[in-house]
C-alpha positions as CSV (number, residue, x, y, z in Angstrom):
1,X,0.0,0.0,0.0
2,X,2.9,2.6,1.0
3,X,4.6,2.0,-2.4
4,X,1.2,2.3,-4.2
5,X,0.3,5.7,-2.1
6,X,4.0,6.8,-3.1
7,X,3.6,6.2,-6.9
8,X,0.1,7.8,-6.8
9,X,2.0,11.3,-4.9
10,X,4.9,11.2,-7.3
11,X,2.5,10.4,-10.2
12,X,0.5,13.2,-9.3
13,X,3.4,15.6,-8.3
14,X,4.5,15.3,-12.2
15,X,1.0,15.8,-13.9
16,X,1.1,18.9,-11.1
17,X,4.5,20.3,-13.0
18,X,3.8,19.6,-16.4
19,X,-0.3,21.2,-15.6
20,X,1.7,24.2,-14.0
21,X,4.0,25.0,-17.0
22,X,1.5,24.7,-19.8
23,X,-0.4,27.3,-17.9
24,X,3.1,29.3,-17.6
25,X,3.5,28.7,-21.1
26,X,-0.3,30.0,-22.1
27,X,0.3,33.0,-19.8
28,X,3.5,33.8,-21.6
29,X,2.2,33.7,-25.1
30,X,-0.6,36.1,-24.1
31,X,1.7,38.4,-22.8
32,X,3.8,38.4,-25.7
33,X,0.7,39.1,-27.8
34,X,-0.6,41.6,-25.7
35,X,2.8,43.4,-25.9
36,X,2.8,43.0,-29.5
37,X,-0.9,44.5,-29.6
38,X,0.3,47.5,-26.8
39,X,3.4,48.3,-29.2
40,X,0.9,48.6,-32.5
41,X,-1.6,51.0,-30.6
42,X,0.9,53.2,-29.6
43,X,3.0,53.1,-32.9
44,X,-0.5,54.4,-34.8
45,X,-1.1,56.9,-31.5
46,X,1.9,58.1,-32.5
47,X,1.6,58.4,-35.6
48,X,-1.8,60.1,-35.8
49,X,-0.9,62.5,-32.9
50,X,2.4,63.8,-35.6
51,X,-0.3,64.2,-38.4
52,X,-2.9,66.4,-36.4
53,X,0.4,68.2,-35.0
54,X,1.7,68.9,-38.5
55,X,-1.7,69.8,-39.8
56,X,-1.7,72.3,-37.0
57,X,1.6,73.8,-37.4
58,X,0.7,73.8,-41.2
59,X,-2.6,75.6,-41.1
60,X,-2.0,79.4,-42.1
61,X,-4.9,80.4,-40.2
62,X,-3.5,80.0,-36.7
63,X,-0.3,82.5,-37.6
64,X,-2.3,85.4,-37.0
């Protein structure tokens, strides 16, 4: 019974580490993406904010 009870913990101990790092490894890849997703936002932010900038140094109208 003892070396059943022990093959059961260490069985279960392993299933526990491999159930632990696919999660670790799911987590990861969704922070990579969201990174990825962050990063694209802010490059188009950016880029519209220098467009309505240079539209409003542009405009003749507010030279007075």
């Amino acid at each position: 019974v003892e070396d059943e009870a022990q093959a059961l913990m260490d069985r279960t101990k392993k299933e526990g580490r491999i159930m632990i790092n696919d999660a670790n490894n799911r987590f990861n890849d969704k922070i990579d993406g969201m990174e990825g997703y962050v990063k694209r936002e802010l490059t188009n932010l950016e880029s519209e904010l220098n467009n309505k900038l240079t539209k409003a140094l542009d405009n003749p109208l507010a030279n007075r």
